[in-house]
N, C-alpha and C positions, 0 to 999 in steps of 0.2 A: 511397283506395287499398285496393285488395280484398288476402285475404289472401297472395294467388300474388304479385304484384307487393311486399307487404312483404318477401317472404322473399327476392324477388331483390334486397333492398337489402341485405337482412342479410348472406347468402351471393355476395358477391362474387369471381366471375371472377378477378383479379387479387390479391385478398388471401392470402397464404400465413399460416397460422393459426401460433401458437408451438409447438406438437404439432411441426408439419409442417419447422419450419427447422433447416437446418443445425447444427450445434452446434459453436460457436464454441472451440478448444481452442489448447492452447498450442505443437502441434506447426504451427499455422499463421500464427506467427510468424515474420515475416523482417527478419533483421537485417543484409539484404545492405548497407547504405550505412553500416554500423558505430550508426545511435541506434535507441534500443529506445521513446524517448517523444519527441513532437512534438505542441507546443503552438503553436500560430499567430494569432496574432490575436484573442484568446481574451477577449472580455467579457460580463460580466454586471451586472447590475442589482437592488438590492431595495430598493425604495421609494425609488428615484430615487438610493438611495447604489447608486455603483459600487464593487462589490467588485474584480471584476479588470477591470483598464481597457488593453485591449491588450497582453495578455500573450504573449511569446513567448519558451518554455524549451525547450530539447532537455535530452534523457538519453542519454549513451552507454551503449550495451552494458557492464554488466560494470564500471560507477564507482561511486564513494559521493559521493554528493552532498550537501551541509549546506546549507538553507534557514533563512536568517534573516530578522531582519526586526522590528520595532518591532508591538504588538496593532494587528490591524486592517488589516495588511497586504497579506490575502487569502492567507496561507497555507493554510488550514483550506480555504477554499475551491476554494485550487487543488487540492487532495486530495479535496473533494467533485468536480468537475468530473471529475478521472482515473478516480475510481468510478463517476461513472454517476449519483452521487447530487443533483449538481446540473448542471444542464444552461446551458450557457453559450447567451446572447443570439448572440452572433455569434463567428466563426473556426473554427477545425478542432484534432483532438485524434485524434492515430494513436497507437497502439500498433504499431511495427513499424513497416513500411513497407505494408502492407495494411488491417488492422485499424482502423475508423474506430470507436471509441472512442462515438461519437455517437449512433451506431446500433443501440447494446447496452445492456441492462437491469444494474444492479447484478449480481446474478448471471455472468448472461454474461458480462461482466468481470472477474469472479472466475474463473471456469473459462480464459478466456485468459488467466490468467497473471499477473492483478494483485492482491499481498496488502495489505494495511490494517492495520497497528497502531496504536488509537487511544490517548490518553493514560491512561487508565483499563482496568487492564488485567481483560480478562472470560476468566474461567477460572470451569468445570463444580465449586464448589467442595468438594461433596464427592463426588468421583469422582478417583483417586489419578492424578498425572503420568501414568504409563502410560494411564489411561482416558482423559486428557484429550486424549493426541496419536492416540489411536487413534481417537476419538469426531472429529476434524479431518483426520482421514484424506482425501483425496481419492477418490470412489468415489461409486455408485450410493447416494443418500439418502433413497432411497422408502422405506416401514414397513416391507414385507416384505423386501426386501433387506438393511435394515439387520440385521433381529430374527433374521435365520438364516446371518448372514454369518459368514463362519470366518478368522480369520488366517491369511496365509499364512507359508512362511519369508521370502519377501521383505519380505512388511509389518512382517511382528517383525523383521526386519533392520531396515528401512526408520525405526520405530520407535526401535528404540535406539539408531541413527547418531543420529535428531536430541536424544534422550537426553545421546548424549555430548556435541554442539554444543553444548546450551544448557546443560552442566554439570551437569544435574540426575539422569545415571544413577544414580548413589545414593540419589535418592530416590525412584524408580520408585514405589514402593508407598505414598508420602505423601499425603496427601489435600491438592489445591490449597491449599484453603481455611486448610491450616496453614502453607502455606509465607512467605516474609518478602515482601514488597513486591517488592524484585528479583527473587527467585524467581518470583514471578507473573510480573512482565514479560518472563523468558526461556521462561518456559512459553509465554507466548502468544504471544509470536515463535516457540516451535519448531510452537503447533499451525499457526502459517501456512507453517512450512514442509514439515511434513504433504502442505498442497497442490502442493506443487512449483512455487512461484511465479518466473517471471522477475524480476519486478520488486516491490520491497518499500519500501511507503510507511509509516515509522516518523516517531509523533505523540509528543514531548516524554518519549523513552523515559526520561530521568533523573530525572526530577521523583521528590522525595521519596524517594531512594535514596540511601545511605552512600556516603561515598567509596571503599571497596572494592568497594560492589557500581556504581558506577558507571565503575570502571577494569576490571570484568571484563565490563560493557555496550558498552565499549569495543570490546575485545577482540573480544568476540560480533560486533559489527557490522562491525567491517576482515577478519575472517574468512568473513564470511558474500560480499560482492561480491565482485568475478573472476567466479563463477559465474553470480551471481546482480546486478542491477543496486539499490541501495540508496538509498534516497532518506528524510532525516532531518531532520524539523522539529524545531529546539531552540533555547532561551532560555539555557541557561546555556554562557558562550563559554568557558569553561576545558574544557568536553565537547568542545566542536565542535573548538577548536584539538586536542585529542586526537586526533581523528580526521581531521579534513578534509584531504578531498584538491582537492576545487574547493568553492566556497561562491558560494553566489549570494542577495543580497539584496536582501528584496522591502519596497517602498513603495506606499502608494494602489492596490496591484492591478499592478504592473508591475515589473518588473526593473530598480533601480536600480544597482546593480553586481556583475560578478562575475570570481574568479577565485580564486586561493590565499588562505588567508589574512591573510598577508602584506598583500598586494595591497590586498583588502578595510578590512581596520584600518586602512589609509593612505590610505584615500580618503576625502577632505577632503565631498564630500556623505555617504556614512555615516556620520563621524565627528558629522556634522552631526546628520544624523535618526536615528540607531540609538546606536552605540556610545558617543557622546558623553554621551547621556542621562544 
């Protein structure tokens, strides 16, 4: 193959380069049929263990949703699959009604609208609450953009609204790094609210927090949906019953029951494989 003929393999007619595509944003989300996530038939595979074995979840617009579920369940991964970050064998994965989920890179899933709070919370730690939500700002992230960017009044609005949410306006000026365990986990729930996310996927936010600061995590999180759709993987069921408005429990990769609490603790197969333990 001569050099002219390599280049028309390289440089492909029909290929649309990543420079070149659309950017996927959260104003082109449609929530016209009332759910904001649709999971369909959704499996995967690692080393012959099946993680999620025909998985099919909706999300309504604007709920809190409590994910449980026994280790091993495929929670973690149904949360890799919604990011981007692992990619399911077979089924479909909308955001919205348009948004095929499947077809976008980690990133581009973040800019449409989907935040990630993982169990271990990662906060800039010596860079003070204020630097840290401003630094998660949603906006242009290229070096020179960043290096000459100015605040506006909206973003210093913008700023100390989610200040006041995650309860940390007082300590604007504190450096992450000193703040207490809970304090980190509402820092890093407010930098994802920075982004202006529709939907918020929050990993075992209570782990290793007081029971004070786990009734104001509470608090945070029944605050935060209406607006926004919340989606909470957690182990300790004295949280979840604090919160939960639907629960849905996961087995072998699949949805073994769901519904109110209530509901859930009296279901004689959960009681079996989860609760009972």
């Amino acid at each position: 193959m001569n050099s002219v003929d390599q280049l028309r393999e390289t440089v492909r007619r029909d290929e649309v380069f990543n420079f070149l595509k659309p950017r996927i944003q959260a104003r082109d989300l449609d929530l016209s049929h009332g759910n904001i996530l649709y999971l369909e038939d959704v499996s995967v595979s690692f080393d012959g263990f099946k993680a999620i074995n025909n998985l099919n979840l909706y999300i309504e617009a604007g709920e809190l949703r409590c994910i449980i579920g026994p280790n091993g369940a495929g929670k973690t991964t149904m949360m890799d699959i919604i990011t981007g970050k692992t990619r399911p064998d077979t089924g479909t994965a909308y955001f919205g009604q348009r948004i095929d989920l499947l077809r976008l890179s980690e990133p581009e899933i973040a800019q449409a609208g989907i935040g990630r709070k993982f169990q271990k919370p990662t906060v800039f730690e010596y860079h003070s609450v204020f630097e840290n939500l401003e630094l998660a700002m949603d906006g242009d992230k290229r070096v020179w953009p960043t290096l000459f960017a100015r605040l506006s009044s909206e973003q210093a609005d913008h700023i100390d609204e989610v200040m006041h949410t995650i309860g940390l306006h007082e300590h604007a000026g504190k450096l992450a790094g000193s703040l207490s365990h809970g304090q980190k986990q509402w820092l890093e729930i407010g930098m994802l609210l920075m982004q202006n996310p529709h939907l918020l996927l929050v990993d075992e936010p209570v782990a290793g927090m007081t029971h004070q600061e786990m009734d104001r995590t509470a608090e945070l999180l029944t605050s935060l949906a209406g607006e926004r759709s919340v989606v909470v993987v957690e182990h300790d069921m004295d949280f979840v019953r604090s919160i939960a408005q639907k629960v849905t429990v996961l087995h072998q990769g699949s949805v073994l029951a769901e519904g109110s609490m209530d509901e859930v603790q009296n279901d004689p197969r959960v009681v079996e494989v989860y609760l009972g333990e």
